[in-house]
C-alpha positions as CSV (number, residue, x, y, z in Angstrom):
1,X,0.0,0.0,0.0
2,X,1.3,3.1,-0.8
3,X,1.1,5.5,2.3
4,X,0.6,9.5,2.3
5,X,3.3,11.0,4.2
6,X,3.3,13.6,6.4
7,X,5.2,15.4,3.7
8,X,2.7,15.2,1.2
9,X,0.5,15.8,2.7
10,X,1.7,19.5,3.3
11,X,2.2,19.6,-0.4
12,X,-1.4,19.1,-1.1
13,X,-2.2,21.5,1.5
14,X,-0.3,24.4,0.2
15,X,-1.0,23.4,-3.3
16,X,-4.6,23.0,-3.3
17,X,-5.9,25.4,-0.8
18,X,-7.3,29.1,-1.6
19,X,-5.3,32.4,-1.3
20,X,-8.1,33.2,1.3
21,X,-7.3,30.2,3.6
22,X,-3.6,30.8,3.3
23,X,-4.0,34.6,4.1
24,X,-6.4,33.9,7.0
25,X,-3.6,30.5,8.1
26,X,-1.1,33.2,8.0
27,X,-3.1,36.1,9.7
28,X,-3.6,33.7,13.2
29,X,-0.1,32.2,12.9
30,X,1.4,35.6,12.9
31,X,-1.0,36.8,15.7
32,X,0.0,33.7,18.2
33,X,4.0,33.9,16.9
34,X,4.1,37.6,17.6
35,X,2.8,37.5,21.0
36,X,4.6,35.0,22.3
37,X,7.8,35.9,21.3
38,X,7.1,40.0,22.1
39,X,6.6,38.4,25.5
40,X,9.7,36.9,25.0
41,X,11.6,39.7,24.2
42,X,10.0,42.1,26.8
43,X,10.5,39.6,29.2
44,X,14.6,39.0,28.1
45,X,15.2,42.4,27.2
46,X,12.9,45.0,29.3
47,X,15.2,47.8,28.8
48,X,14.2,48.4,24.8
49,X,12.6,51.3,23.8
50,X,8.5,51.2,23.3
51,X,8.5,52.3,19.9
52,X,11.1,50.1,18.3
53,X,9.8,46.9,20.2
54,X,6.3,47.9,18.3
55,X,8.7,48.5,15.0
56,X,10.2,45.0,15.3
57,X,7.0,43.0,16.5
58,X,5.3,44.5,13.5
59,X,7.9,43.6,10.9
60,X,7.6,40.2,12.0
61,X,3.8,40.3,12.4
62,X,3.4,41.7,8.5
63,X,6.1,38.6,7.5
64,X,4.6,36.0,9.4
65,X,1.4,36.9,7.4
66,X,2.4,35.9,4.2
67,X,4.3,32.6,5.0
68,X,1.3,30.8,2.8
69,X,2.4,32.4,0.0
70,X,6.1,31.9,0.4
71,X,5.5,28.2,1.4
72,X,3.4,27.6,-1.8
73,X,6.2,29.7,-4.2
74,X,8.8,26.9,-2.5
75,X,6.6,24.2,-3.5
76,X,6.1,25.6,-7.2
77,X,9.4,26.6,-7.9
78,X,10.7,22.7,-6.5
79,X,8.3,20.9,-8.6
80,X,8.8,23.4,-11.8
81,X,12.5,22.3,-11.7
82,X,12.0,19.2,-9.7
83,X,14.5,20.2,-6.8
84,X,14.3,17.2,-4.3
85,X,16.0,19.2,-1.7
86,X,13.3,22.3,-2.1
87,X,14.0,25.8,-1.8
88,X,14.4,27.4,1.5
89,X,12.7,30.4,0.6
90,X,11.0,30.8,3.9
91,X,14.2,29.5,6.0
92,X,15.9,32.3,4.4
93,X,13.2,34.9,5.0
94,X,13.5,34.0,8.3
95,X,16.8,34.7,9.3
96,X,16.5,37.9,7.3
97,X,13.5,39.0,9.3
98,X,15.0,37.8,12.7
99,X,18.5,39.7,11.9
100,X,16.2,42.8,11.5
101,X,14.1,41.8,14.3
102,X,17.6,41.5,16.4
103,X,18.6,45.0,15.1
104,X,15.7,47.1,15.8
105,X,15.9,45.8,19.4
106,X,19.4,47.1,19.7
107,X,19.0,50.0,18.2
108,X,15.9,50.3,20.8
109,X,18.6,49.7,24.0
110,X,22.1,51.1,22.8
111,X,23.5,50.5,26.4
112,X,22.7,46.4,26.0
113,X,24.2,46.0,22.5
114,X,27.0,47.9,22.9
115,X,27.5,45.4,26.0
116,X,26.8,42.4,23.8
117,X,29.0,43.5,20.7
118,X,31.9,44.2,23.5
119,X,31.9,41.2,24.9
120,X,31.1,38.6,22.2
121,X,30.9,39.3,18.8
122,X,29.2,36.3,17.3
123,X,27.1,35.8,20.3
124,X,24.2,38.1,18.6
125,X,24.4,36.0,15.3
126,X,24.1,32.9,16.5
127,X,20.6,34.1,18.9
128,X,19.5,34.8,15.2
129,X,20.3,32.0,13.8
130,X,18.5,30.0,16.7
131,X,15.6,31.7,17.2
132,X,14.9,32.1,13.2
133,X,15.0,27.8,13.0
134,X,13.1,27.6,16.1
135,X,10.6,30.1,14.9
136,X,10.7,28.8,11.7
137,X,9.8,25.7,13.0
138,X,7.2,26.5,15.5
139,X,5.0,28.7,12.7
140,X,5.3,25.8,10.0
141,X,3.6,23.8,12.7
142,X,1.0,25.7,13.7
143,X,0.2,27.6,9.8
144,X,-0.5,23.3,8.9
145,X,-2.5,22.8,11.7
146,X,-4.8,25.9,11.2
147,X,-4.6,25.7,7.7
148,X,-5.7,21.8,7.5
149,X,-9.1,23.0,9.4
150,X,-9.7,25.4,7.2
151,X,-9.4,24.0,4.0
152,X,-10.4,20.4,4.9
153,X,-8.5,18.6,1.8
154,X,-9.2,15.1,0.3
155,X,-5.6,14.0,0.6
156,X,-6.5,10.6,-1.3
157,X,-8.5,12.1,-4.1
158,X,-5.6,14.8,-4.4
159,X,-3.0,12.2,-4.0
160,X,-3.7,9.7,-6.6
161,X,-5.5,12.6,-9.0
162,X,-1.9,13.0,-11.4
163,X,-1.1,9.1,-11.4
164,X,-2.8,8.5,-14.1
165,X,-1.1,10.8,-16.3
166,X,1.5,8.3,-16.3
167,X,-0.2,5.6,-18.4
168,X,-2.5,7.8,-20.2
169,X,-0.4,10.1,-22.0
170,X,2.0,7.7,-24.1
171,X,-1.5,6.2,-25.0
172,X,-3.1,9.2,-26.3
173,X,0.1,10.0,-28.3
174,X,-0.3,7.0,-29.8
175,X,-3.6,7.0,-30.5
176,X,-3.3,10.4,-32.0
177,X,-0.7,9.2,-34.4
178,X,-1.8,5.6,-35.5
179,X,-5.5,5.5,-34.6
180,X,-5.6,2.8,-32.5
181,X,-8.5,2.0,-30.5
182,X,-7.8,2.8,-27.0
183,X,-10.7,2.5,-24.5
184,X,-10.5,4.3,-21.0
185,X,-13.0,3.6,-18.5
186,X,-13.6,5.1,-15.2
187,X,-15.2,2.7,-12.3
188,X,-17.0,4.2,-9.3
189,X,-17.1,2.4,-6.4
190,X,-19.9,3.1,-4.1
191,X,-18.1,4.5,-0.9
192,X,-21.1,5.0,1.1
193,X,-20.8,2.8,3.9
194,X,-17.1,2.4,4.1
195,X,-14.6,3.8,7.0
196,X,-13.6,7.5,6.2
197,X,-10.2,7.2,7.9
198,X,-7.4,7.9,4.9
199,X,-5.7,4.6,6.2
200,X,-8.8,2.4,5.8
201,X,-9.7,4.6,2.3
202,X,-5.9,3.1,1.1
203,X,-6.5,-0.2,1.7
204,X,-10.2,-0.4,0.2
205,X,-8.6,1.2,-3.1
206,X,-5.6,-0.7,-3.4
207,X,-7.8,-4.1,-2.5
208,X,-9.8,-3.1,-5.5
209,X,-7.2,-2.1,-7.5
210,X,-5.5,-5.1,-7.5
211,X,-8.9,-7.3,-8.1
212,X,-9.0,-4.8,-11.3
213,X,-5.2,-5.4,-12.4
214,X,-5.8,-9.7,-11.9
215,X,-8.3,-9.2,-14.8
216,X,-5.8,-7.7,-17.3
217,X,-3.7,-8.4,-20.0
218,X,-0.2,-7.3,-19.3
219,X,-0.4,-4.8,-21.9
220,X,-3.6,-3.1,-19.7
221,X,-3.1,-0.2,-17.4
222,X,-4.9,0.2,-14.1
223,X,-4.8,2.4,-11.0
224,X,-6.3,4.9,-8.2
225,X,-7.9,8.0,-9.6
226,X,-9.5,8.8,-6.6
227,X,-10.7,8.0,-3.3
228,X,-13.9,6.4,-4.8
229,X,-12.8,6.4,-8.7
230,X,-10.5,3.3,-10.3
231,X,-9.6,4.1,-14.0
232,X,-8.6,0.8,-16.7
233,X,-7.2,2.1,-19.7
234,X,-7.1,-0.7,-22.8
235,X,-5.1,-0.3,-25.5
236,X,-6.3,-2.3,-28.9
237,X,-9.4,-2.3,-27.9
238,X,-12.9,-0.7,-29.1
239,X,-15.7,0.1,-27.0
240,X,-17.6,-2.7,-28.0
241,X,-15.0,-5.2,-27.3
242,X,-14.6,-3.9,-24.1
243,X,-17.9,-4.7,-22.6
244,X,-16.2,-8.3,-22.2
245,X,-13.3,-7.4,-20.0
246,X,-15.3,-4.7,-18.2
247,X,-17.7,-7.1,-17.4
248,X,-15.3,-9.2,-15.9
249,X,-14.0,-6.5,-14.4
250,X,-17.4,-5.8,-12.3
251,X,-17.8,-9.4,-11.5
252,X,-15.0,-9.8,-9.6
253,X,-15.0,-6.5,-7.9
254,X,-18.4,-7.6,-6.8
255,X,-17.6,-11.1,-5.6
256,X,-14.6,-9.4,-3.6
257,X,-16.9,-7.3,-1.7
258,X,-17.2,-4.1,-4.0
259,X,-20.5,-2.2,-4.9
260,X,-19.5,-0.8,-8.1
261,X,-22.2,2.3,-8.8
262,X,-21.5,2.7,-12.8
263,X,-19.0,2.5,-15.1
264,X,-18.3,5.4,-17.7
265,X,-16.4,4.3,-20.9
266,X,-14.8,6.1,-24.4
267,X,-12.7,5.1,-27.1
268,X,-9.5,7.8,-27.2
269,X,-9.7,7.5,-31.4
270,X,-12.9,9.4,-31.1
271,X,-12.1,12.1,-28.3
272,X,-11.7,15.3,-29.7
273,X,-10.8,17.1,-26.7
274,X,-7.5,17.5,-24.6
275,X,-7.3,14.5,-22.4
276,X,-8.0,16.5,-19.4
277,X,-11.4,18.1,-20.8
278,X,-11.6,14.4,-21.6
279,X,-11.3,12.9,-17.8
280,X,-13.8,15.8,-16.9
281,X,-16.3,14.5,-18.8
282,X,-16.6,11.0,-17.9
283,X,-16.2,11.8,-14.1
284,X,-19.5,14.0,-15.2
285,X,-21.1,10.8,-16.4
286,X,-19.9,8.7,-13.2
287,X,-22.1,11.5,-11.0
288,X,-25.6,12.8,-10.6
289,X,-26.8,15.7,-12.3
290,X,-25.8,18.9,-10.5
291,X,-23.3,16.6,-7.8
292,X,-19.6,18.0,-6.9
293,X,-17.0,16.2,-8.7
């Protein structure tokens, strides 16, 4: 079974949710940040100036705000040139904003950082350094948290949504070129009465998905395309042809325990739409009139 990490899970967070939840994610991570570490500060360093302990606190509010913004231009800019290490964008911005944070407060008590400077150099640098990874740290936490009940994501659905892009577009190339017949059929799987936990979601798909893959020939493609969707692509094969295997298909899911709701089939030869539009359409057909996709 192939398990959703903890890591992508974030990625599907930061990818999928609205500018509006990762403004308002922002907004209360930068409240709760800010006041705990101007407590901090005020409690570490009571001698600083009112107005530049506002400047500093604000400068770090008004960065903390936008951390859903610089979190999702890391994830872009990784998967645009497929960076496995990711880019520290917000590390960075961090540090920068703590070193700023660190210098307003000096400037705000000349008679402690001359005393700091005097005595050890590099002590002020490496404060920075720690309290940017440790504040780092703590508002990546808590922006996932809030932002996870706000935006209420179907990891699985979101997960498994790109796999099939895999075997589907080498196909549709072909197609295109030779005119082949190609059928692609989307199964539905009626989900009602199952667990809702992702863990127990997982297995129920990939139990299906292999009942699906036992009925193929080796030249078949089969797979997840969401938490309630199983796609079978057939190459060689018209629609009417395809009724056989399908059938097949249905049987066993059924005798293993499945409800299959409806099956929704076309032949790529006669699609004349982008394969996208095309996967659209027949998760239209798999659906009630007026239901969400």
């Amino acid at each position: 079974m192939e398990a959703i990490t903890t890591q992508r899970r974030m990625e599907i967070l930061i990818s999928h949710s609205g500018g509006g939840e990762l403004f308002w994610a922002g907004c209360i991570t930068a409240v709760v940040s800010t006041v705990v570490v101007g407590l901090l500060s005020y409690l570490l360093f009571p001698s600083v100036a009112l107005i530049y302990r506002i400047g500093a606190n604000i400068l770090l509010l008004g960065t903390t705000m936008i951390m859903g913004f610089v979190l999702r231009l890391e994830y872009t800019l990784s998967k645009r040139y497929r960076l496995s290490g990711g880019v520290p964008l917000y590390v960075v911005l961090m540090f920068l904003v703590w070193f700023g944070y660190a210098l307003v407060l000096l400037i705000g008590a000349p008679t402690l950082a001359m005393g700091i400077v005097s005595k050890a150099l590099v002590l002020p640098l490496v404060l920075v350094f720690i309290g940017a990874l440790g504040y780092g740290f703590f508002t990546k936490k808590l922006f996932f948290f809030v932002l996870r009940n706000l935006s209420h994501p179907d990891y699985v659905s979101l997960h498994y949504r790109e796999q099939i892009w895999e075997h589907l577009k080498p196909l549709w190339e072909t197609v295109r070129r030779y005119k082949d017949p190609c059928t692609l059929a989307l199964i539905r799987l009626n989900m009602t009465e199952q667990p809702v936990s992702i863990l127990e979601i997982l297995n129920y798909l990939e139990s299906a998905n292999r009942l699906v893959k036992n009925q193929l020939r080796l030249t078949d493609r089969n797979g997840i395309r969401s938490r309630d969707t199983l796609y079978v692509l057939l190459p060689n094969t018209d629609l009417e042809v395809s009724e056989i295997p399908l059938k097949r298909i249905q049987q066993a899911l059924v005798s293993g325990g499945f409800q299959v709701e409806k099956i929704a089939t076309t032949d790529l030869r006669n699609a004349d739409t982008s394969p996208t539009e095309l996967l659209s359409t027949l998760e239209g057909e798999l659906r009630p009139a007026g239901a969400k996709v």
